[in-house]
C-alpha positions as CSV (number, residue, x, y, z in Angstrom):
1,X,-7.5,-117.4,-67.0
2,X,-6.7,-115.1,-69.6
3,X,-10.2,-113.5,-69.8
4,X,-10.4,-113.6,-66.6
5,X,-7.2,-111.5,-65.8
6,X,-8.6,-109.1,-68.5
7,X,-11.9,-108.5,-66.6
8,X,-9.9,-107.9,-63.1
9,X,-7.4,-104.7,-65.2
10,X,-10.8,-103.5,-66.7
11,X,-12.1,-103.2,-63.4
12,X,-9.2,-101.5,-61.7
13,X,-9.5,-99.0,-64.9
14,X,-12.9,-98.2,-64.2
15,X,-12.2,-98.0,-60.6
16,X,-9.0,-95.4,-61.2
17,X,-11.0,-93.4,-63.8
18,X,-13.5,-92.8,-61.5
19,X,-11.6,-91.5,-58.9
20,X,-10.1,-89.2,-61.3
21,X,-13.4,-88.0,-62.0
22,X,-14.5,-87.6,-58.7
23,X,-11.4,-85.5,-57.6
24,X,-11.5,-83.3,-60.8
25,X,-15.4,-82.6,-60.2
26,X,-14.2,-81.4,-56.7
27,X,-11.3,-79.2,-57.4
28,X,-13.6,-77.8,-60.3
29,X,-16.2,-76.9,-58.1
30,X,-13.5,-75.7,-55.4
31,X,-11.8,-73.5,-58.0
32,X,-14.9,-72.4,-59.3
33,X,-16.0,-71.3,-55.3
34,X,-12.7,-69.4,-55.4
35,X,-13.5,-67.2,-58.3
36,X,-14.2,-64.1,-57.3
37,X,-18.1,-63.5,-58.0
38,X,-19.5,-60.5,-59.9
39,X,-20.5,-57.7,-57.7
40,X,-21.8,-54.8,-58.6
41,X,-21.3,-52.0,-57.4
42,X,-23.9,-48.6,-56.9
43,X,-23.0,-44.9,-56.2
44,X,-26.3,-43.4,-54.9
45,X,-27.4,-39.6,-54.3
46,X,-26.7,-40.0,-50.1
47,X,-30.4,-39.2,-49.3
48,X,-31.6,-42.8,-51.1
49,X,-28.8,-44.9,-49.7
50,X,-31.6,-46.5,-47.7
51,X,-34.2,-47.1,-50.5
52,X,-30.7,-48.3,-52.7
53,X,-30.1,-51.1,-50.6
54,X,-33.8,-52.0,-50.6
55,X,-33.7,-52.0,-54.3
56,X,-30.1,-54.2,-53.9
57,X,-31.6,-56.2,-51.8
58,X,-34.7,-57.1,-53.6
59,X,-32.5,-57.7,-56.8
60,X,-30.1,-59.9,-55.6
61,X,-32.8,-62.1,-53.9
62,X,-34.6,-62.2,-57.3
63,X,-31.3,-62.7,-59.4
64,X,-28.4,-64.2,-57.1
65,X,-26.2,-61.4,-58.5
66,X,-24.4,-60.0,-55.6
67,X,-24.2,-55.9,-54.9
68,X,-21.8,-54.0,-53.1
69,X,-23.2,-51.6,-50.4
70,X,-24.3,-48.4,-51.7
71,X,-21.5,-45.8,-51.9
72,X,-23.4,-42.5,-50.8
73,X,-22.4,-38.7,-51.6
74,X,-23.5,-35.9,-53.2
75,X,-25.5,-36.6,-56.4
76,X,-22.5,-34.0,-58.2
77,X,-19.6,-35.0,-56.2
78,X,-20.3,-38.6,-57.1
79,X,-20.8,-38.0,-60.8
80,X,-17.5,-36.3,-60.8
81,X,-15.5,-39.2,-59.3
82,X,-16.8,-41.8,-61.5
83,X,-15.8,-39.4,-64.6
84,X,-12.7,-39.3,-63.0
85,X,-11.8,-42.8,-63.6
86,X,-13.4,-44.5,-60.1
87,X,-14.8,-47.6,-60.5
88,X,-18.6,-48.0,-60.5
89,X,-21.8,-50.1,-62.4
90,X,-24.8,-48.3,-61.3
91,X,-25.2,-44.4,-60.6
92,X,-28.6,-43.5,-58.7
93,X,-28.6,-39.6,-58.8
94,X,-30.8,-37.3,-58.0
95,X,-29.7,-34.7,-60.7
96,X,-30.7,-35.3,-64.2
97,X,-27.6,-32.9,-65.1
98,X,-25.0,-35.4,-62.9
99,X,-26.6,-38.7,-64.8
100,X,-26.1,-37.2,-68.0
101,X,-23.0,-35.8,-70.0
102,X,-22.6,-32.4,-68.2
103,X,-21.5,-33.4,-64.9
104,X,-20.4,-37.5,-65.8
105,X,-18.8,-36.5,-69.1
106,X,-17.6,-39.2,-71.1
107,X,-18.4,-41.9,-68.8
108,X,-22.1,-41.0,-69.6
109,X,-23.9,-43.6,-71.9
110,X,-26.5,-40.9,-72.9
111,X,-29.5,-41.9,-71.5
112,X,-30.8,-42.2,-67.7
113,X,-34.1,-43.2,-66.1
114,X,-36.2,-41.2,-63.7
115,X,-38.1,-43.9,-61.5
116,X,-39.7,-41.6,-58.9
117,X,-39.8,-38.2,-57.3
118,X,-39.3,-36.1,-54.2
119,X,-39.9,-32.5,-53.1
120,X,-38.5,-30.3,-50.3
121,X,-39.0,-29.8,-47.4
122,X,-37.3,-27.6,-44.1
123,X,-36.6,-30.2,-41.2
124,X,-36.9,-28.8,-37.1
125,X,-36.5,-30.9,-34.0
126,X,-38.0,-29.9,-30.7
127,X,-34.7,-28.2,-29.8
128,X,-35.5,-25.9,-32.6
129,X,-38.4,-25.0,-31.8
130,X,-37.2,-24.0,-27.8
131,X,-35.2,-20.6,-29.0
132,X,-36.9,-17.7,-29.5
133,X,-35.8,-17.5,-33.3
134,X,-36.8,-20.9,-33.6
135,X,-40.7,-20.9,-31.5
136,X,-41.7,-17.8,-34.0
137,X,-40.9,-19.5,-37.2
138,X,-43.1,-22.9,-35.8
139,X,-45.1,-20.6,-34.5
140,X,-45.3,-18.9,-38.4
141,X,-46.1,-22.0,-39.8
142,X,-48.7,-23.1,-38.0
143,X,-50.4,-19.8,-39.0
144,X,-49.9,-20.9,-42.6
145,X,-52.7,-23.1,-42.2
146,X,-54.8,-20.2,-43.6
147,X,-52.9,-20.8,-47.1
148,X,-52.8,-16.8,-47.7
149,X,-49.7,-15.5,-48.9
150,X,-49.2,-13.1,-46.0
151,X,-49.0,-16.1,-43.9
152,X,-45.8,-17.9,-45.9
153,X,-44.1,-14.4,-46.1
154,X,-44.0,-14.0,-42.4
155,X,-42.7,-17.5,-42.2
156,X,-40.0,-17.2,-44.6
157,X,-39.0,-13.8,-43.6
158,X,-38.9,-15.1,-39.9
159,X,-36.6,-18.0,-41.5
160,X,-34.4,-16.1,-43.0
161,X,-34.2,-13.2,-40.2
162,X,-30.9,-14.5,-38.6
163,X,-32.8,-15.5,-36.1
164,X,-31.9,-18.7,-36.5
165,X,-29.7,-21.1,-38.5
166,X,-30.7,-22.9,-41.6
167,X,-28.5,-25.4,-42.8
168,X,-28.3,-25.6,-46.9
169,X,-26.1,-28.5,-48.2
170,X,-23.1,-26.9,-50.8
171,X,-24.8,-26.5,-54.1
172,X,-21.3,-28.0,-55.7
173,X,-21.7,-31.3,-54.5
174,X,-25.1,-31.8,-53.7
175,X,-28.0,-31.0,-55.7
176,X,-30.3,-30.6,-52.2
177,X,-28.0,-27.2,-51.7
178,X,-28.8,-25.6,-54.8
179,X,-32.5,-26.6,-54.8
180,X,-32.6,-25.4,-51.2
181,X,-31.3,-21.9,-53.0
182,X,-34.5,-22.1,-55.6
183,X,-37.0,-22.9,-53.0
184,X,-35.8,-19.6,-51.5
185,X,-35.8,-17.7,-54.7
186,X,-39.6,-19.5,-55.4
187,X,-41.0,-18.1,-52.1
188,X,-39.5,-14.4,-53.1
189,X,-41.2,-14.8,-56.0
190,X,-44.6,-16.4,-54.9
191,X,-44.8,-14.6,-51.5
192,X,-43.2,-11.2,-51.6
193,X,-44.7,-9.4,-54.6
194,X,-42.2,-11.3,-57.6
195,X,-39.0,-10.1,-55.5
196,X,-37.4,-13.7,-56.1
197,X,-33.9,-12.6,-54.0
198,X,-36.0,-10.9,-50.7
199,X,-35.3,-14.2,-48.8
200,X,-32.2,-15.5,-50.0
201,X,-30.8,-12.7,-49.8
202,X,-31.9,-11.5,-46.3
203,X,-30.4,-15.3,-44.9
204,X,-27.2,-14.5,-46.6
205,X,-26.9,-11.1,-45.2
206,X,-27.3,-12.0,-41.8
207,X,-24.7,-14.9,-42.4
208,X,-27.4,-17.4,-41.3
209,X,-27.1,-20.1,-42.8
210,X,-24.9,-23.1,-42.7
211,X,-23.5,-25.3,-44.8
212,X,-22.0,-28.7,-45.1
213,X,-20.9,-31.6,-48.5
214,X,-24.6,-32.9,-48.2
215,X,-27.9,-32.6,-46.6
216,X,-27.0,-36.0,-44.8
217,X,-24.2,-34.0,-42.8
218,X,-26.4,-31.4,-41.3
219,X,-28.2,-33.9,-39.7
220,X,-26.1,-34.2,-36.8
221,X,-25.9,-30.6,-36.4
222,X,-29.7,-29.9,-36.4
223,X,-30.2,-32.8,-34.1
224,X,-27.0,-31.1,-32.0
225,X,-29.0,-27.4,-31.8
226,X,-26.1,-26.2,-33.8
227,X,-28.5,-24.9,-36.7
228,X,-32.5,-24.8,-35.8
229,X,-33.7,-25.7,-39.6
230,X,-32.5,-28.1,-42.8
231,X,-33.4,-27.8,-46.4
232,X,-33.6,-31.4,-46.9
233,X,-35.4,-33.9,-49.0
234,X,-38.8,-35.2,-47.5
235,X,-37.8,-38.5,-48.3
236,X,-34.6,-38.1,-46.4
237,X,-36.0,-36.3,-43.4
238,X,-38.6,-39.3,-43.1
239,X,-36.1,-41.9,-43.3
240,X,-34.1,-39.9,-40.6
241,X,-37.2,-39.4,-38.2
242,X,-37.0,-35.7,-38.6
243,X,-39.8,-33.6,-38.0
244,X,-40.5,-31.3,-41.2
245,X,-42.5,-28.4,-42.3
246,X,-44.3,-29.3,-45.6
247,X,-44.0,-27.1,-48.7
248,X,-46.6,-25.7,-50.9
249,X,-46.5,-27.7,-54.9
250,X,-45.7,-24.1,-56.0
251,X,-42.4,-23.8,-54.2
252,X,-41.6,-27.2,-53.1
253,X,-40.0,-28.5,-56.5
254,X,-42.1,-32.0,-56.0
255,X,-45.2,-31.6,-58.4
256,X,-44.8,-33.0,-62.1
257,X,-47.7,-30.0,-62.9
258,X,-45.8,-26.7,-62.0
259,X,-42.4,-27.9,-63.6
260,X,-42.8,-24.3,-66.2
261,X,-43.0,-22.6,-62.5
262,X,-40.2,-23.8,-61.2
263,X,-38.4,-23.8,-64.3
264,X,-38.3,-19.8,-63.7
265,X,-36.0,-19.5,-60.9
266,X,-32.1,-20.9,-61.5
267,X,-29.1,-21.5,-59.3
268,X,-25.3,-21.4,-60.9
269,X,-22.9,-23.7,-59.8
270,X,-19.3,-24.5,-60.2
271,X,-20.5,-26.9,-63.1
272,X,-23.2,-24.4,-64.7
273,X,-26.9,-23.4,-64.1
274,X,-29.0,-25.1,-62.9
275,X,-32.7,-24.6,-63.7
276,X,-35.9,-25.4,-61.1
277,X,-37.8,-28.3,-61.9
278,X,-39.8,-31.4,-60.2
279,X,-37.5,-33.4,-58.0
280,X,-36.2,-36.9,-59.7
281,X,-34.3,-39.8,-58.6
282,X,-32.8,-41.3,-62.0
283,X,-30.1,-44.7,-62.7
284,X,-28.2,-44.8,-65.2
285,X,-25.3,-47.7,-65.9
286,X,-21.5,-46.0,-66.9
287,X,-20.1,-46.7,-69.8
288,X,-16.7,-48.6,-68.3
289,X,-19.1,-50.3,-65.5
290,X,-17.3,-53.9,-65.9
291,X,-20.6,-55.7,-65.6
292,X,-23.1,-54.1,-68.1
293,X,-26.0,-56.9,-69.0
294,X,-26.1,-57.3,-65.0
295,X,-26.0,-53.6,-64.5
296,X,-28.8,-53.0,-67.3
297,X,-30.8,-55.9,-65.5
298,X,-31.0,-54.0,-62.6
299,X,-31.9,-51.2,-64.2
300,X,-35.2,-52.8,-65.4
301,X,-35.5,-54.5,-62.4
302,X,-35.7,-50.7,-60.4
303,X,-38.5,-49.5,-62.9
304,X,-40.6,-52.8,-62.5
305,X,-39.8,-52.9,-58.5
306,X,-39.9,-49.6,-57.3
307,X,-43.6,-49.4,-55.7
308,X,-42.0,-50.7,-52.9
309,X,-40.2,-47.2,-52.4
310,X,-43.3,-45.5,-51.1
311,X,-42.6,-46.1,-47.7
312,X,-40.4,-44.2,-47.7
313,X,-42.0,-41.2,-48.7
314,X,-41.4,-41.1,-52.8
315,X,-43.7,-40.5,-55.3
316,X,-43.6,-43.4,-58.0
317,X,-43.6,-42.6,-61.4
318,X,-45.7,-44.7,-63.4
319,X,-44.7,-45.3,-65.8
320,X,-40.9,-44.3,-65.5
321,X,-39.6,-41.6,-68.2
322,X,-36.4,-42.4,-70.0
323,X,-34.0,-39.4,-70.5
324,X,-32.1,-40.1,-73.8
325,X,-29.7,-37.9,-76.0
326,X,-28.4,-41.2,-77.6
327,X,-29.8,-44.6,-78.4
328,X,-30.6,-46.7,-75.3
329,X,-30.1,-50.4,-74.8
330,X,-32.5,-52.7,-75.9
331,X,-33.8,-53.8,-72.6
332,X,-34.6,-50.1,-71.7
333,X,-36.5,-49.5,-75.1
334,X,-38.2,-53.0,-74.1
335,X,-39.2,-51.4,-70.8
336,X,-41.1,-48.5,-73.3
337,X,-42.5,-51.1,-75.7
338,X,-44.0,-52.9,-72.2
339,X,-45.4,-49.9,-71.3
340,X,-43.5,-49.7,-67.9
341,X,-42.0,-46.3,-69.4
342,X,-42.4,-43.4,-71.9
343,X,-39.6,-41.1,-73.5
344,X,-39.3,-38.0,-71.5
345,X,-36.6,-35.9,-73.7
346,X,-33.2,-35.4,-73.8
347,X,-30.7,-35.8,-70.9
């Protein structure tokens, strides 16, 4: 009887420590669903918020690790909040000045990489092309097919007439504005006998152009008729279904070749000069982003993933080039060493 009231106490034990088991296992795994999960979060150069959350997407599907909708802006303006103190993990910029110190200042970690690239390109609608102003300068361009320089001077000059009006992003906030500036500066140069100010000049004179915090904001005006043409990024004007007139390599700021061309012509801004050169879309990871091994992953995961960006009208650079003034992290010097990039200089 003894042994046998023994067995029946063990058995309620076993019974009772289960249950305890059971119920712990479940408010563990309920607390654990209540934690908030890491999520990182992306400030992207507003004309790639679309190929950012492709890249997010992609990443989190390959990795579980959860991303917060791209926060789009200027390239500059962007750069300038997060060295203000705003909260962020990964910075896609198209500036290699606002991913480095001279725009993100000590938030910078010293090193950035340049994934793929862009050029300009002037963006019309059919409404455009209706006004006078607006009929001669698609008119001029179709004439261009010739390739002479005659042909591009009568186009620009028409442009820049007052004719029309030509929206140009603010050069303070958005890098498009002050590239938009250069291509201007280019053309004088290329197509009107090295006078690099005779179309910039004539489109500020006749007050025609207008001007907004990014390319992305004269959009609506263009498609409104408010302004007939848009300095924009080809990528962006694609991804908007604008119409655009293509560039020629020598003034378009998109070919790797003709970077000691366009290295020529400079724009200052409120943050300094700012030199021509081929168009680049660079990350780079802050150095208070909260989340830095996830932030880094991503990172690699851009260079290795970013072939799927040609749809939307990018050039892929392959392999990537890593912009460094400081030591990088090891996965990113692993990304050299594997032969997905190369050292391209300093930041």
């Amino acid at each position: 009887m003894k042994l046998g009231r023994e067995r029946g106490i063990s058995t309620v034990a076993v019974v009772i420590i289960v249950i305890v088991i059971v119920v712990g296992a479940v408010v563990l795994v309920a607390y654990t669903e209540s934690l908030p999960k890491v999520t990182l979060i992306v400030y992207s150069a507003d004309a790639y918020v679309a190929e950012a959350n492709s890249l997010e997407s992609g990443f989190t599907g390959a990795t579980g690790i959860h991303m917060a909708p791209p926060k789009g802006a200027g390239s500059t303006d962007l750069a300038q909040q997060i060295a203000s103190g705003d909260p962020d993990d990964v910075f896609i910029s198209v500036s290699k000045s606002a991913a480095g110190p001279e725009v993100l200042k000590n938030q910078s970690e010293g090193w950035a990489v340049a994934f793929a690239a862009d050029q300009m390109v002037i963006a019309y609608t059919n409404g455009s092309a209706s006004t006078a102003g607006g009929s001669q300068v698609v008119s001029d361009f179709r004439a261009t097919s010739q390739g002479t320089n005659q042909s591009w001077a009568k186009f620009f000059s028409d442009l820049t007439s007052g004719g029309v009006k030509v929206g140009i992003s603010d050069p303070n906030s958005d890098p498009a504005g002050f590239r938009g500036w250069i291509v201007l500066e280019a053309a004088g140069y290329t197509y009107d006998s090295g006078n690099q100010t005779a179309y910039s000049s004539s489109l500020l004179a006749h007050g025609a152009n207008s001007t907004a915090a990014s390319a992305a904001d004269l959009v609506a005006p263009l498609q409104a008729g408010n302004i007939q043409f848009l300095f924009i990024y080809k990528s962006a004007a694609i991804s908007d279904n604008l119409t655009y007139f293509a560039l020629p390599s020598l003034i378009n700021l998109g070919s790797s070749s003709n970077g000691a061309y366009y290295s020529k012509f400079t724009y200052t801004t409120s943050t300094g000069v700012e030199k021509g050169g081929p168009i680049l879309l660079l990350v780079t990871v802050p150095v208070e982003s909260k989340n830095q091994l996830d932030s880094i992953e991503f990172v690699t995961y851009v260079v290795k993933n970013d072939a799927s960006l040609s749809s939307f009208g990018l050039t892929i650079l392959s392999p990537a080039k890593v912009f460094n003034d400081s030591a990088v992290p090891s996965q990113i010097s692993q990304l050299v060493s594997g032969g997905y990039a190369v050292y391209g200089g300093s930041l």
